[in-house]
C-alpha positions in Angstrom: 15.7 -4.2 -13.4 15.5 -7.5 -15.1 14.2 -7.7 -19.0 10.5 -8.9 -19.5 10.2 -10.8 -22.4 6.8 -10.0 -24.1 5.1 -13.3 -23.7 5.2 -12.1 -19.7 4.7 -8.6 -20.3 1.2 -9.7 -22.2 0.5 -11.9 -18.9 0.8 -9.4 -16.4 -0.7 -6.8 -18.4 -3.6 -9.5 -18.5 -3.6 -9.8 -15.4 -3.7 -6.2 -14.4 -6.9 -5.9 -16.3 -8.4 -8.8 -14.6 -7.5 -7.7 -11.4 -8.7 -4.0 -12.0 -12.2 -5.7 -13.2 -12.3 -7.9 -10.4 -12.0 -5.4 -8.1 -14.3 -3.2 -9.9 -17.2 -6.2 -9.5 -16.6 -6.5 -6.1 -17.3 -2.9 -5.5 -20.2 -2.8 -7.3 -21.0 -6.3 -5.5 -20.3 -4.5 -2.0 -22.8 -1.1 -3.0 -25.4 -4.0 -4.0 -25.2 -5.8 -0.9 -25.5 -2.4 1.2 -28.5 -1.6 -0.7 -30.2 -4.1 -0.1 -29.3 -4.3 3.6 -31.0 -0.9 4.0 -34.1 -2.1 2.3 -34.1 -5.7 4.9 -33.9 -8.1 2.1 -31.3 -11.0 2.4 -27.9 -10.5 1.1 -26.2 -14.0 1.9 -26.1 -14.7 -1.6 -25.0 -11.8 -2.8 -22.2 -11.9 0.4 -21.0 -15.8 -0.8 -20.7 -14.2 -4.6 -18.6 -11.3 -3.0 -16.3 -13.9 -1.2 -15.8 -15.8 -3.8 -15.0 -12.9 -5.8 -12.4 -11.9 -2.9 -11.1 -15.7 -3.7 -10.2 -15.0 -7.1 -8.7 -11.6 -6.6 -6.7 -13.1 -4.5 -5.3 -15.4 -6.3 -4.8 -13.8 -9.4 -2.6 -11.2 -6.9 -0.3 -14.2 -5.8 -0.1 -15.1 -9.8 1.4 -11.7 -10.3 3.7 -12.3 -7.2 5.4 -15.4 -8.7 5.5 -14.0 -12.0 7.3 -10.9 -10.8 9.4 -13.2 -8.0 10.4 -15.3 -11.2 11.8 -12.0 -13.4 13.5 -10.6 -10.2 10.8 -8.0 -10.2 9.2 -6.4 -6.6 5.6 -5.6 -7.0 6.0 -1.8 -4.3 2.7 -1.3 -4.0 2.9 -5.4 -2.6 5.5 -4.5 -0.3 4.6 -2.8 3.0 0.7 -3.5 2.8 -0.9 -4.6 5.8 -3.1 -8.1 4.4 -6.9 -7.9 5.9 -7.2 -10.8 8.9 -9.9 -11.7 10.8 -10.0 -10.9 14.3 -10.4 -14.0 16.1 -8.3 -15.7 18.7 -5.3 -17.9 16.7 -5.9 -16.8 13.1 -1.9 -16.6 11.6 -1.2 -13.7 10.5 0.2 -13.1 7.5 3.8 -13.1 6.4 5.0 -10.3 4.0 5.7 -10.9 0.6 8.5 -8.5 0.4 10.8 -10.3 3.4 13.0 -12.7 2.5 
């Protein structure tokens, strides 16, 4: 296992917390939006915020990739997990992280 140096060690630690927040909002975005499904009002606003919120979590997941790529690190919990596609004719599917 390669040595993080602590500069690194404070960025994925940041990013940890962001993620874990991020993913908390979206919850809490999702249980808002089914709410107020049940009652008939209109969620598309709420939806595009929950997207967008997807968008970031995303990314700040790939920043954690190349950080770890970059120390020789493997993220497991990364490695083996089935990404969420769309089901629609000709969407790529993913490629794994893990493969080389």
């Amino acid at each position: 296992m390669a040595t993080i140096a602590p500069h690194v060690r404070r960025q994925l630690d940041q990013l940890a917390f962001d993620i874990e927040s991020t993913q908390r909002e979206i919850s809490q975005q999702d249980r808002r939006i089914i709410i107020a499904l049940q009652k008939g009002q209109d969620t598309t606003n709420a939806e595009n915020e929950a997207e967008i919120l997807r968008i970031i979590l995303e990314d700040m997941k790939a920043m954690r990739r190349r950080i770890l790529q970059g120390i020789g690190g493997v993220e497991p919990e990364e490695c083996g997990a089935q990404g969420k596609t769309p089901i629609e004719p000709g969407y790529p599917g993913r490629r794994s992280q893990c493969s080389p």
